[in-house]
N, C-alpha and C positions, 0 to 999 in steps of 0.2 A: 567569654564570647559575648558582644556587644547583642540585645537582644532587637528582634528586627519589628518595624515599625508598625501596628494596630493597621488593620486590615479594609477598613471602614473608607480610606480614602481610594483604594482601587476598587470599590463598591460604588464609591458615590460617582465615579470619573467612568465606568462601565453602564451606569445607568442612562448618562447622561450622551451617551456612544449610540445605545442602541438600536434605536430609530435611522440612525444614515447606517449601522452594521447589513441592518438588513436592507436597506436601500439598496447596498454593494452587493450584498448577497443574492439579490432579487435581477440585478445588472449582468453580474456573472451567471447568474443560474439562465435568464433569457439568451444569453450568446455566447454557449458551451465549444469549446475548441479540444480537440484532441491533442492529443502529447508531440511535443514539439512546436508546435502551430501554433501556441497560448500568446499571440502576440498583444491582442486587446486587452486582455485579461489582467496580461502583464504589465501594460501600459495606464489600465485605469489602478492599478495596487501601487505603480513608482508615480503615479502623479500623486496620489494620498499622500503618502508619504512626506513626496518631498512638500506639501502642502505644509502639514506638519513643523517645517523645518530641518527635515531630515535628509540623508544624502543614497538613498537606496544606489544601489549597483546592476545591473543587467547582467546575469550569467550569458554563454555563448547560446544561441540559438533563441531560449526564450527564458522566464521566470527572471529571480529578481534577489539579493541578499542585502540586508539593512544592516551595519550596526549600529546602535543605540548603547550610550552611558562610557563609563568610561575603557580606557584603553587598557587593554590588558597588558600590554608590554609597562604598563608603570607598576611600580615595583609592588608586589605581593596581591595585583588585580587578578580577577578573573572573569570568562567570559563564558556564557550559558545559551546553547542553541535551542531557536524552537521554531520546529517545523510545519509548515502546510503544502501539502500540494494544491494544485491547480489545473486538472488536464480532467477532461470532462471522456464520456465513453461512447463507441458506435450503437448507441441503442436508443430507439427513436422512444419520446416523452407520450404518458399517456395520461397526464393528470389532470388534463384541462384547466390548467391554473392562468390564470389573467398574466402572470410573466413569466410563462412556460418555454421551450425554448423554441426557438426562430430559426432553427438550422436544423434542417430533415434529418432523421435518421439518428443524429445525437443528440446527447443531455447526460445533467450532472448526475447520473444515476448511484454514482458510489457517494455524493453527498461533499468532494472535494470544494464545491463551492462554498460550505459553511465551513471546511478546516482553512479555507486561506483568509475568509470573511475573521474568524475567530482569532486566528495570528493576527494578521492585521489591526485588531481590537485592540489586542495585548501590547503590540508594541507601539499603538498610540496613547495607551495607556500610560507604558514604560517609560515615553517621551517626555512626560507630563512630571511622572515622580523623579528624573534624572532633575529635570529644573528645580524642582521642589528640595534638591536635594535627599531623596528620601531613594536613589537606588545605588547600591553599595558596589554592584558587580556591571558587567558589561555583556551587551546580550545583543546575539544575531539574529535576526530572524531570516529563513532561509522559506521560498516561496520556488516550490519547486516544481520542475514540468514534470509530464510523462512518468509518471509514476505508475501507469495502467499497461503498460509497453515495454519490450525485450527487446534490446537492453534497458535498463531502467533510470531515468532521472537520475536516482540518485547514485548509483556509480559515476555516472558522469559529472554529475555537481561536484563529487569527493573530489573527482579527477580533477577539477580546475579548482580544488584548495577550500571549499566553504567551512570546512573544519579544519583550517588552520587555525589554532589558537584559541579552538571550542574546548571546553571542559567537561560538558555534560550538555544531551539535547533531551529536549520533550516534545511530545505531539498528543494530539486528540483523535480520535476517527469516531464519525458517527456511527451510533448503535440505534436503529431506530425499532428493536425492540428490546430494548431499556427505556422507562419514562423520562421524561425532562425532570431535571432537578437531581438525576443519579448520576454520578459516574460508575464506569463498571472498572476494577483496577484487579489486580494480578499480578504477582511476581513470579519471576523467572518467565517460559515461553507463554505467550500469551497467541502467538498465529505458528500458521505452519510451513514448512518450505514449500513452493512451488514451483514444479520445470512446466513447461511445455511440451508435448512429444506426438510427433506426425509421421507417421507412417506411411507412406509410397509402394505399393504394390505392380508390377508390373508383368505382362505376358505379350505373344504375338496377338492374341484377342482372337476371335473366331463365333461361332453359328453355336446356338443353344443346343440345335442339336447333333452335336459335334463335340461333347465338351472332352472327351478323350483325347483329341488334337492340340490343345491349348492350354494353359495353364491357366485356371480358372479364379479371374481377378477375384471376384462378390464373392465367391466360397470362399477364398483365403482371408478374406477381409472380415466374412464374418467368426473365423475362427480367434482373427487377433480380438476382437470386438467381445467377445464371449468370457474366450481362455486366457485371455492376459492377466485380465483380470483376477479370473478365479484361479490362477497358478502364483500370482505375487502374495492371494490369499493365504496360500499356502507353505510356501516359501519363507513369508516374513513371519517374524513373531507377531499377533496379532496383538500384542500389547503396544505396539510400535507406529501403530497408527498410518499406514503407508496406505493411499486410495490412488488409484486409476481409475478416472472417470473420463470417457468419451464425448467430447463437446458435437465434432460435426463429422457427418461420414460422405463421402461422395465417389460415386464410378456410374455408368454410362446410362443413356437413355432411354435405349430401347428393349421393350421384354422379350426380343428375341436374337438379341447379339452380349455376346462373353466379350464385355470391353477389353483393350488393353490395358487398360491403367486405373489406377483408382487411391484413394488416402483417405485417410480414416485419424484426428485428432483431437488430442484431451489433455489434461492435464495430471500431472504424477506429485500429489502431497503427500506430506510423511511429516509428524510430528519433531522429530530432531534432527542434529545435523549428522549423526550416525546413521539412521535411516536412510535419511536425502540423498548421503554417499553408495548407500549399500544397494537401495533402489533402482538408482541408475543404471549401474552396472548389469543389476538383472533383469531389468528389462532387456538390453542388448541381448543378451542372451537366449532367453524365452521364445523372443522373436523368433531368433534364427531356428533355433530347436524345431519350435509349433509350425512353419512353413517349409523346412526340408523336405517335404516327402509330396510337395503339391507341384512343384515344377515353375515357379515363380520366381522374380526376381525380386529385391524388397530392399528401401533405401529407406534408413531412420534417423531421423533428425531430431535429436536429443536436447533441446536449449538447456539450459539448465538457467534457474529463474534466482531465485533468492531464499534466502535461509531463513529461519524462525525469529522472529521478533522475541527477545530473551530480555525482560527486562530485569533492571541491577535494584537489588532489595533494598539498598538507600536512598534511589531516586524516588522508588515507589513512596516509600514512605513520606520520602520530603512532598510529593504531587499531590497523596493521603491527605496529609496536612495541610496545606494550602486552600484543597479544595471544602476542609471541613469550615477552617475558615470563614469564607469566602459565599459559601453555599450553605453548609450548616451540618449539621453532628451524623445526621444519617445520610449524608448526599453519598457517602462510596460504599457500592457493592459490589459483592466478591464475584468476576466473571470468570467463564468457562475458557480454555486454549480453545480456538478454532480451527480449523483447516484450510483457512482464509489465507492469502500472501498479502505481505505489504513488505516494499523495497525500503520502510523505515529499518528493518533489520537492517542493511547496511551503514547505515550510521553507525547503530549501535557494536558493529564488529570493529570500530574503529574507538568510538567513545562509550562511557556506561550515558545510562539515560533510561527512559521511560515512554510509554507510550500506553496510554487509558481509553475505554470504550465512552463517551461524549451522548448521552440518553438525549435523544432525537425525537421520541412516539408521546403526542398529547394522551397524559395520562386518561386512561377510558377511551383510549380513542382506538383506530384500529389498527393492526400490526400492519408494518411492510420487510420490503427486504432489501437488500442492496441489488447493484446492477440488473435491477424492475424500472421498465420504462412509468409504473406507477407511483415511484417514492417520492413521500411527501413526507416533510420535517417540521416540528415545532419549533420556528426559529425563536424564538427563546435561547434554545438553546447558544445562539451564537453570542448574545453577551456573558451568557454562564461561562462557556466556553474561554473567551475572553479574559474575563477575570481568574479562570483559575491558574493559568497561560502566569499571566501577568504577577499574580502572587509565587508562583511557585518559580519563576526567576528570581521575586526578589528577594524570597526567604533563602534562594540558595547563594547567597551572597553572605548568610550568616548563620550558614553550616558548614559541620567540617568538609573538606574535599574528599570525594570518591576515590578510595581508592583505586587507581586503574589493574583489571585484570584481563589473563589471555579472553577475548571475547568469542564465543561460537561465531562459526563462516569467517573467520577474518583471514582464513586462505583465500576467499576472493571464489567468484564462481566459474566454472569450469568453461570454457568457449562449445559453442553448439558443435556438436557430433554427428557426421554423417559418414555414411560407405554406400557402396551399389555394391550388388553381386547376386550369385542365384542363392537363394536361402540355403547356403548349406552353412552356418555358421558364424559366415564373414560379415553378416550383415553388424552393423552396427552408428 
């Protein structure tokens, strides 16, 4: 096997990036759009591009797919995906930063702005060593919408083909408590499934002091709120990692009327895709069991989200390497699974691939957290980022091929579930 080319000139072609990296990045982070709607976004990443010399592509609705280098259909090529999303979140900015964002209410709070900033590094990078002769494989880059939203980007990109003819994909996501200069890497699951689940409670509504007459929405509501919870506690093995946690709760206004209606929603993670299955189902259940005996009626709306990010032990390793490379002998630490979703798992239920934690926090400096209207990134990190993007395509142009194996979720996720009826069972 032909050995692949000293590391030094995607070092020097990244350094040389970095200053307009974060330009872009400072561009996108000031005029954040939510999923679907990524039209600027989109528009200022395919004019780069094609600045470049390159011929980017517009998926339906928004985002954008690049190939770079050569074709794979020529004989014994291969082509190597790498992923950024693009799709900013409803959570108003509170950093006070000189290019903070300009659109009320949202901001890049998950840090998307530095993963599409980062692709984009890599595959102007990539552009540079295809001329040079120096990249061996052929590489997509996939800039992707709505990754924050159910249904997810990335089913829908699958749907219109972007891994037609991918071999393997990689991605970054910020960790902005890991320092700059670390990756955090991980084989096997690295995030966790996540659905959605809303609950609907209904009665005729009545007089507080009457609650005998009515089926009393806020008592039932606080029963699911409490006992859902601590009966999945119970139910699951607790080695199995299953949480229901309750985002927003809402029923009626006044302290002296038993509304009729009310919902109460969270989200249902579980460590694997046995869990994610088994979970579902007994939610359905619980419900109905826990509100039999209160006289309500209760409609549950079940999304089901996305499966665990499971990444394939030879990607890891090949991104390992790359990034030692590139970065240096201690840049990877070993990170923890989370209980985080990311719709990168769908790719991977289709191709083997990788996906690594991206150290975001100036070292000594002070911790944040993801979707916090206060998160601020050492962008540094975006030509780190970058380079390691860019080496770990080209090294995998002179490794062997991934074996392909059956991948967790690649039955594909369940369509949202809903029923009405009075809690005797049927609810589901």
């Amino acid at each position: 096997m032909k050995d692949a080319p000293q590391p030094d000139r995607i070092v020097q072609l990244a350094a040389g990036l970095e200053e307009e990296l974060v330009a872009i990045r400072r561009q996108i982070h000031a005029n954040p759009e939510l999923g679907w709607m990524e039209q600027e976004t989109t528009t200022l990443l395919f004019d780069r591009l094609t600045a470049a010399g390159l011929s980017p592509r517009r998926t339906r609705g928004s985002g954008l797919v690049c190939d770079i280098g050569p074709d794979p259909r020529e004989r014994g090529r291969r082509r190597i995906g790498l992923r950024g999303d693009i799709d900013a979140l409803p959570v108003p900015e509170t950093t006070g930063l000189p290019f903070r964002s300009r659109r009320q209410g949202v901001s890049h709070a998950c840090g998307h702005d530095v993963h599409a900033s980062a692709v984009l590094g890599a595959g102007l990078i990539l552009a540079r060593l295809e001329e040079e002769g120096q990249l061996p494989v052929g590489v997509r880059l996939i800039l992707q919408p709505a990754e924050e939203v159910q249904p997810s980007g990335a089913k829908e990109l699958i749907d219109q083909g972007v891994l037609d003819g991918v071999e393997q994909i990689y991605a970054l996501h910020c960790a902005p408590k890991i320092d700059f200069g670390r990756i955090g890497s991980r084989i096997g699951p690295i995030t966790a499934a996540s659905d959605n689940v809303t609950i609907t409670v209904r009665s005729s509504g009545g007089h507080t002091s009457r609650p005998h007459l009515t089926g009393d929405v806020v008592y039932a509501l606080g029963h699911i709120i409490t006992q859902l919870p601590a009966v999945l506690d119970r139910r699951m093995d607790p080695r199995s990692g299953a949480n229901l946690t309750w985002g927003a709760v809402n029923a009626g206004r006044a302290p002296n009327t038993i509304p009729s209606v009310g919902t109460v929603t969270g989200t249902l993670r579980s460590l694997d895709v046995e869990t994610w299955e088994r979970a579902g189902k007994l939610v359905d259940d619980v419900v109905a069991n826990l509100l039999s005996p209160l006289g309500v009626e209760v409609e549950l709306k079940h999304q089901r989200g996305m499966p665990p990010v499971v990444n394939d032990e030879q990607c890891v390793r090949l991104l390992d390497g790359a990034t030692r490379e590139v970065v240096g002998d201690d840049a990877v630490v070993l990170t923890e699974q989370s209980l985080g979703g990311e719709d990168f798992s769908w790719y991977l239920s289709r191709v083997p691939g990788a996906m690594v934690r991206l150290g975001t926090r100036t070292p000594g400096g002070p911790a944040h957290d993801l979707h916090q209207g206060d998160l601020v990134v050492d962008e540094r990190a975006i030509g780190l980022g970058a380079r390691v993007l860019a080496r770990t395509a080209q090294r995998a142009g002179y490794e062997p091929r991934v074996a392909a194996q059956p991948r967790p979720g690649s039955r594909g996720g369940a369509p949202v579930l809903s029923g009405r009826g009075p809690a005797s069972g049927r609810a589901r």
